[in-house]
C-alpha positions as CSV (number, residue, x, y, z in Angstrom):
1,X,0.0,0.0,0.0
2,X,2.5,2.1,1.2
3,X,4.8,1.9,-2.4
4,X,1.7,2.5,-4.7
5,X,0.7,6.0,-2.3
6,X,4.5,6.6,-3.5
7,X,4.2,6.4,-7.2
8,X,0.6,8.2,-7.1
9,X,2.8,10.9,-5.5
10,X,5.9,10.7,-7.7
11,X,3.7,10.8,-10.8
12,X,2.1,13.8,-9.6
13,X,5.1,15.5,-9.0
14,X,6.0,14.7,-12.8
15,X,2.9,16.0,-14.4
16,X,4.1,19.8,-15.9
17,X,7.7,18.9,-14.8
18,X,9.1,18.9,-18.3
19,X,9.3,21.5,-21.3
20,X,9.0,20.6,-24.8
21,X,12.4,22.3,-25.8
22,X,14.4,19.6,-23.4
23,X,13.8,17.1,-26.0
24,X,17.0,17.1,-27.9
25,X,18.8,14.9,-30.2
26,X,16.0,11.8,-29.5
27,X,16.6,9.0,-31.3
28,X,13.1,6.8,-32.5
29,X,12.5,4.0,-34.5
30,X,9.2,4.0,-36.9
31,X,8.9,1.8,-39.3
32,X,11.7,0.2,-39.9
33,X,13.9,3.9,-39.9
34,X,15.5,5.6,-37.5
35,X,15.1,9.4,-36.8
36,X,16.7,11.6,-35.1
37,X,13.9,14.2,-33.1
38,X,15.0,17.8,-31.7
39,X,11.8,19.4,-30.2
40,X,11.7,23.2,-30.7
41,X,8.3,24.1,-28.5
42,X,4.9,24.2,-29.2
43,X,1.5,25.0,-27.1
44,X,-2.0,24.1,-26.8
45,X,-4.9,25.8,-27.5
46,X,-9.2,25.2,-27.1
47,X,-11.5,25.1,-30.4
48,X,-15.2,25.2,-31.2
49,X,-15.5,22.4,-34.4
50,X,-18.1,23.6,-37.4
51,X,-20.8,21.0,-35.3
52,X,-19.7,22.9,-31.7
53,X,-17.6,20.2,-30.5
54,X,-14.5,21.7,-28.4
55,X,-11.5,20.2,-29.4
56,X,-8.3,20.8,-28.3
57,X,-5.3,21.2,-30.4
58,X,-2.2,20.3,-29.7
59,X,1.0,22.1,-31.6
60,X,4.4,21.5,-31.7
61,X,7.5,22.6,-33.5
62,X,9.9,19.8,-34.2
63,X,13.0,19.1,-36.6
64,X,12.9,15.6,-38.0
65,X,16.2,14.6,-39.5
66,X,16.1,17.9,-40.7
67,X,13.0,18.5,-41.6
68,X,11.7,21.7,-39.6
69,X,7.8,21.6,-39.2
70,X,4.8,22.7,-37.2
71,X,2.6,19.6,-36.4
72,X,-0.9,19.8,-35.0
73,X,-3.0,17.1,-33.4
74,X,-6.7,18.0,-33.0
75,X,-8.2,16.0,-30.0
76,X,-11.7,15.8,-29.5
77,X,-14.4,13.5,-27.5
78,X,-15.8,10.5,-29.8
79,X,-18.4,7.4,-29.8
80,X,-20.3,6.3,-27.1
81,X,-17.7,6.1,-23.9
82,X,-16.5,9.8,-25.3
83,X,-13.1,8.5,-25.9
84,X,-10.6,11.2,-26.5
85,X,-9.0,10.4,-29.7
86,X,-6.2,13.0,-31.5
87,X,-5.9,13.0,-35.2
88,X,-3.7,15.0,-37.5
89,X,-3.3,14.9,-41.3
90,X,0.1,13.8,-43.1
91,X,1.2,16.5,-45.5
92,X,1.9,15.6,-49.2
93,X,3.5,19.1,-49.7
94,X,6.8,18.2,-47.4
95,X,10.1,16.4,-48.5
96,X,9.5,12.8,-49.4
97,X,5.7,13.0,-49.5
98,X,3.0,11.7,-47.4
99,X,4.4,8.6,-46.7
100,X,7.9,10.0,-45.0
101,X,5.9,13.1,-43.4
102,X,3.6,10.5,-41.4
103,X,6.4,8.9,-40.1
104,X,8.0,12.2,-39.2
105,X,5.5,13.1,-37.6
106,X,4.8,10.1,-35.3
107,X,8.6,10.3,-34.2
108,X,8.5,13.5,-31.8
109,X,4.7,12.0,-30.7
110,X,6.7,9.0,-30.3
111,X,9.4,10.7,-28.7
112,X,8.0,12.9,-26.2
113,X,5.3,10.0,-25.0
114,X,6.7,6.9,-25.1
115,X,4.2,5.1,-27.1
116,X,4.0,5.4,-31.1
117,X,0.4,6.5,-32.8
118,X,-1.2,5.0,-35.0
119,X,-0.7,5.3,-38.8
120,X,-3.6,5.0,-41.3
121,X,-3.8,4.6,-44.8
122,X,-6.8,6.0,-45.9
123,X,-8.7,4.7,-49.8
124,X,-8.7,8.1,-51.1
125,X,-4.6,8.2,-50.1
126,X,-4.5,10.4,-47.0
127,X,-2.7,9.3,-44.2
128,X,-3.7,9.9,-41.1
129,X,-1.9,10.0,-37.9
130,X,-4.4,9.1,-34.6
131,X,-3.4,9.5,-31.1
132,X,-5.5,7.8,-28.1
133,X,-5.6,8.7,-24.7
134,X,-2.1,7.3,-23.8
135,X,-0.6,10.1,-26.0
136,X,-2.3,12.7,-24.1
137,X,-1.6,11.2,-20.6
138,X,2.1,11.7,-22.0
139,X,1.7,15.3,-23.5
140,X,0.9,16.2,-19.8
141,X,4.1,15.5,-18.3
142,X,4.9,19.3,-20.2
143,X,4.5,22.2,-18.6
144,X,3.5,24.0,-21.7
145,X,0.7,21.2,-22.5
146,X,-0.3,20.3,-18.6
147,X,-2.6,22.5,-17.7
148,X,-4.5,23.0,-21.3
149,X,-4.8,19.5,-21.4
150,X,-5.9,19.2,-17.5
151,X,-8.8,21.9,-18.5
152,X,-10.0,20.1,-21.7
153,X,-10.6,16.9,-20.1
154,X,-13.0,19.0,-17.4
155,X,-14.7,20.5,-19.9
156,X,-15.6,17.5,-22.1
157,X,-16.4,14.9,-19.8
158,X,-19.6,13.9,-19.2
């Protein structure tokens, strides 16, 4: 009893603890390749959606083996347990097309959460990245995301 009072307590001393910027020169596997993830900043923000929905979204500035771009994941509250799911669109407009900017982008998710998202290929040839609760438990352990993040959850649960 007395060891798991002790990690509830360590764990709350780690949520906000970190900044984005402190991830430097992280090295993650995904799919097969290895890249190399220096995280720049980034913030998060509230939204109304067209159908009112508040979603949060989620924004940060990463290089990716060179590759300096602003990635945003859009989380919002779906299906019928409200499930907060994130997704974000792979661009086809970045160096080595869709295909390479998904995986870019899933390496500083990756990187700053522990846990990679999910990748899908869509019919009409989107990719689309999609982050589940897991990632956001992870985006909270930065101070720039904590308490956004903390707030959104409030609001949206039922």
């Amino acid at each position: 009893m007395y060891r798991k009072a002790l990690e509830v307590v360590e764990e709350g001393r780690a949520r906000g603890s970190l900044r984005l910027a402190d991830v430097r020169g992280a090295e993650v596997d995904v799919g097969g390749r290895g890249h190399l993830v220096d995280v720049l900043g980034g913030g998060a923000e509230f939204e109304k959606s067209w159908s009112g929905r508040t979603l949060l979204r989620i924004k940060i500035k990463a290089e990716v083996d060179g590759v300096r771009r602003d990635y945003e994941i859009a989380f919002g509250r779906y299906g019928k347990d409200n499930a907060a799911v994130g997704y974000a669109a792979a661009r086809s407009d970045t160096p080595g097309g869709r295909e390479a900017d998904a995986e870019r982008f899933a390496a500083p998710v990756e990187a700053l959460t522990g846990k990679r998202p999910k990748i899908r290929r869509m019919k009409d040839g989107k990719i689309v990245v999609v982050c589940g609760r897991e990632h956001l438990d992870g985006f909270t352990l930065y101070e720039e995301l904590a308490e956004a993040i903390r707030r959104w959850l409030e609001e949206t649960r039922r």
